[in-house]
ZADRENDO-967774 format. One record per residue (C-alpha): residue in three letters; x negated, y, z negated. Coordinates in Angstrom, 1 decimal. Each point is the difference from the previous one (the first is absolute). Layout:
N
r,px,py,pz
ALA,X,Y,Z
...
//
This chain:
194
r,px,py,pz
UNK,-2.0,55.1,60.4
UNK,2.4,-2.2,-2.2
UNK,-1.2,-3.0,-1.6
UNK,0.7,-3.1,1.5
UNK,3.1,-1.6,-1.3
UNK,-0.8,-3.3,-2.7
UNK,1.4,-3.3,0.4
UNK,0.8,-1.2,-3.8
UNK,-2.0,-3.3,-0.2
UNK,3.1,-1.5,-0.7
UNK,1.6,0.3,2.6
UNK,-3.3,-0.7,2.6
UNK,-0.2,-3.1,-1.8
UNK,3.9,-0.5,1.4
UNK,-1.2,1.0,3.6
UNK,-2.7,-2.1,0.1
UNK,2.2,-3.0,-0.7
UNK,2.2,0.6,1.9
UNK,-2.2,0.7,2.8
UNK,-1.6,-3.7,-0.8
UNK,3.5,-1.8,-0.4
UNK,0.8,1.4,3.9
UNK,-3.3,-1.3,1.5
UNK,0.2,-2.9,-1.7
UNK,3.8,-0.4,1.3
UNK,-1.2,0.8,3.3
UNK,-2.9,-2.2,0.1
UNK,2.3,-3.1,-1.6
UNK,2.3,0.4,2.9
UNK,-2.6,0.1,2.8
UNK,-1.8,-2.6,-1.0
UNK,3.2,-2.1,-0.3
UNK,1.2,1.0,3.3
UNK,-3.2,-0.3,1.4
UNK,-0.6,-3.5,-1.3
UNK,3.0,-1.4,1.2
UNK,0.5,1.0,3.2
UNK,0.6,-3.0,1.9
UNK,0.1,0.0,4.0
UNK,3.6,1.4,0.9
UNK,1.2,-1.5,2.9
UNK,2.2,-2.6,1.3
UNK,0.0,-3.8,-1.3
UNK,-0.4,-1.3,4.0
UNK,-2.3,-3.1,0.2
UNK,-3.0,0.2,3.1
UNK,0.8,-2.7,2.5
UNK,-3.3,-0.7,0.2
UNK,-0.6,-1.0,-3.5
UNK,1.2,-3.5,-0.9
UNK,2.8,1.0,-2.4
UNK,1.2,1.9,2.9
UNK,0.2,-2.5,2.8
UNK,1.2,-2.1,-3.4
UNK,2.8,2.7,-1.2
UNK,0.3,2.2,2.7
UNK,1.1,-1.8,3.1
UNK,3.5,-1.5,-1.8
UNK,0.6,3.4,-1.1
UNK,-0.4,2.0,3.1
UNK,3.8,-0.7,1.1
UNK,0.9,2.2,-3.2
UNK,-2.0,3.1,1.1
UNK,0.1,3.4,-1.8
UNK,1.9,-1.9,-2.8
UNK,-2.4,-2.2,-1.5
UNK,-3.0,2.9,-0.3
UNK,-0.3,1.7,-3.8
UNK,-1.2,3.3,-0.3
UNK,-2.2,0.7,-2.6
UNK,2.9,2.4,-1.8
UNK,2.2,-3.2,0.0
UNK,-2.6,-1.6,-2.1
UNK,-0.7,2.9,-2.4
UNK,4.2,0.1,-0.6
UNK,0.4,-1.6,-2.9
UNK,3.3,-1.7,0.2
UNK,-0.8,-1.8,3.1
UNK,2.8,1.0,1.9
UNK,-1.5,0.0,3.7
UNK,-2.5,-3.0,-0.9
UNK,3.6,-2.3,-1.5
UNK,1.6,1.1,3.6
UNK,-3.5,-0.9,2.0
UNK,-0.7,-3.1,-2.5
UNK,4.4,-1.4,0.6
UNK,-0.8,-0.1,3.4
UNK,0.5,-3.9,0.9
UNK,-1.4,0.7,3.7
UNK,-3.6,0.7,-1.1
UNK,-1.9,-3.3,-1.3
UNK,-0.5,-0.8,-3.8
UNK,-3.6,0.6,-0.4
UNK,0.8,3.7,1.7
UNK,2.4,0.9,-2.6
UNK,-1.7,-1.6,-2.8
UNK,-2.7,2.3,0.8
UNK,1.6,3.1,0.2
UNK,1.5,-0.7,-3.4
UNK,-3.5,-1.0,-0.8
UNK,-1.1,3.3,0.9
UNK,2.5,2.0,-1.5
UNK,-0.9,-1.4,-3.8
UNK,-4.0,0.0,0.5
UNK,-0.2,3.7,2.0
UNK,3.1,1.5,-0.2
UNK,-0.6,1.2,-3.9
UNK,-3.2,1.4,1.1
UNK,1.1,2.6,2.8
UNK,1.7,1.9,-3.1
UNK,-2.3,2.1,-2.0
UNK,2.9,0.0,-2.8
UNK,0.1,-4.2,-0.4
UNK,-3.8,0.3,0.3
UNK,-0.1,2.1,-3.4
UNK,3.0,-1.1,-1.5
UNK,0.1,-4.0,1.3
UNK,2.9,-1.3,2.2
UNK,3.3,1.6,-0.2
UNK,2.8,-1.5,-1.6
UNK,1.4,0.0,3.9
UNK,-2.7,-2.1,1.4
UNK,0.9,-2.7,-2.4
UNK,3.8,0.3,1.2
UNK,-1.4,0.0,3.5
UNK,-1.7,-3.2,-0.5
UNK,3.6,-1.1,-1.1
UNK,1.3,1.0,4.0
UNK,-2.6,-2.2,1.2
UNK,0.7,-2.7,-2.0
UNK,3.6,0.4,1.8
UNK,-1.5,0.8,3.0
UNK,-2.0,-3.1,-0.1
UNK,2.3,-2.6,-1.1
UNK,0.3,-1.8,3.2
UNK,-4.0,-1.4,-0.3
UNK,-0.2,-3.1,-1.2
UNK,-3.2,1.4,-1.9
UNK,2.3,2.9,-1.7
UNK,-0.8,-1.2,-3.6
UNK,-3.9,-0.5,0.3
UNK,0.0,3.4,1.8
UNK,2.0,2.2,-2.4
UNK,-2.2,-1.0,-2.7
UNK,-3.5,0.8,2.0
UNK,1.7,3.7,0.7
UNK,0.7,0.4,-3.5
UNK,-3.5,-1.1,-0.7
UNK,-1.5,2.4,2.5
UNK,1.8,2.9,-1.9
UNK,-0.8,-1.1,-3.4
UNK,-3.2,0.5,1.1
UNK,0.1,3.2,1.8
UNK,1.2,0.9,-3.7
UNK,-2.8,-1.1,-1.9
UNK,-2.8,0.7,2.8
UNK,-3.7,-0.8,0.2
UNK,-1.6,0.2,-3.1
UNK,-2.9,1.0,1.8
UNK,-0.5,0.8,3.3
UNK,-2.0,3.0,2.3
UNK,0.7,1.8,3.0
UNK,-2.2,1.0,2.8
UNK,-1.0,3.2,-1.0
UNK,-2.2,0.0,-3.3
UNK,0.9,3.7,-0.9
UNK,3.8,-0.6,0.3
UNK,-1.3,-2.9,-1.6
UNK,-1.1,2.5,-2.9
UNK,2.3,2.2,-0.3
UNK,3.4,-2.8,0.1
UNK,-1.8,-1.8,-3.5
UNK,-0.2,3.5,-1.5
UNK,3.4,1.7,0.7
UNK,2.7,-2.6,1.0
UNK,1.6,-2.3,-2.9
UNK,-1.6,-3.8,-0.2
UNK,3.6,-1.3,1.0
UNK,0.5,2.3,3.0
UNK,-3.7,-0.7,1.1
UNK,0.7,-3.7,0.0
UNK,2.6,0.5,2.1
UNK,-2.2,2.1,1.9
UNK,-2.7,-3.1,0.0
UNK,3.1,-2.3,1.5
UNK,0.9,2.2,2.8
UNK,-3.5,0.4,1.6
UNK,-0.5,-3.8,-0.4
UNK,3.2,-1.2,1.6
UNK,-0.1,3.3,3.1
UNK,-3.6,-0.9,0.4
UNK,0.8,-3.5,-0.2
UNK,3.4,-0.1,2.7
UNK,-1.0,3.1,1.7
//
């Protein structure tokens, strides 16, 4: 019988890091994903809730076209939410808080502005609401609480903790202190508005 073949330690020392590098990749990105998974579904208001009968019963004459999809949010230049938001036929509160919504959730149904903080397209989509916008006598007050809302979605919670403790765990020992902030933000404001 031959003798079995021998790993130089070298290069076992190689494997095994490389072997830990791809967990730890792995776990990084399920935890992030896992974290900020917000509810995906359509921005319709119940109208049996008071900020339905408040918002939705104007804006039942625009139909199909005043309801954002959760993938209309995540986009990060806006382009649907600008269209939805321009619409003069839906009342001012709706539209303010759609655009609302865009700024404080939208960044956190994509996993990359999670890690990485908002794209540089968010902030140009704030930009189309602003335009979008222009025609509320409020435009000013409210283009400065957006940016506010990103600024923060940038920054995060410094602390924060989600409902699982062992997610919990394993989040403050593999993902980055910026990208877990972010992380902190997101559950607060989809536990907060969901």
């Amino acid at each position: 019988m031959p003798p079995a073949p021998q790993i130089a330690p070298r290069r076992l020392l190689v494997l095994m890091a490389l072997a830990t590098s791809g967990l730890l990749a792995a776990a990084t990105a399920f935890t992030v994903i896992v974290a900020s998974t917000a509810q995906r579904r359509p921005l319709r208001l119940d109208p049996s809730t008071s900020a339905g009968r408040h918002f939705g019963a104007e804006n039942a004459s625009a139909g199909e076209s005043s309801v954002i999809a959760a993938r209309d949010l995540a986009d990060p230049k806006g382009v649907r939410v600008a269209a939805v938001v321009s619409n003069a036929a839906l009342t001012p509160e709706y539209r303010e808080s759609v655009a609302l919504t865009f700024v404080s959730r939208g960044a956190c149904l994509r996993v990359r502005e999670v890690l990485f903080g908002p794209d540089r397209e968010r902030w140009q989509g704030l930009e189309r609401l602003d335009v979008a916008l222009q025609d509320l006598p409020s435009r000013d007050v409210s283009a400065a609480t957006r940016r506010e809302l990103l600024r923060k979605f940038e920054t995060g919670l410094a602390e924060g903790s989600l409902r699982s403790p062992a997610l919990d765990i394993v989040l403050r020992a593999v993902v980055p202190a910026a990208a877990r902030a972010r992380i902190y933000y997101c559950h607060a404001v989809t536990s907060y508005t969901a």
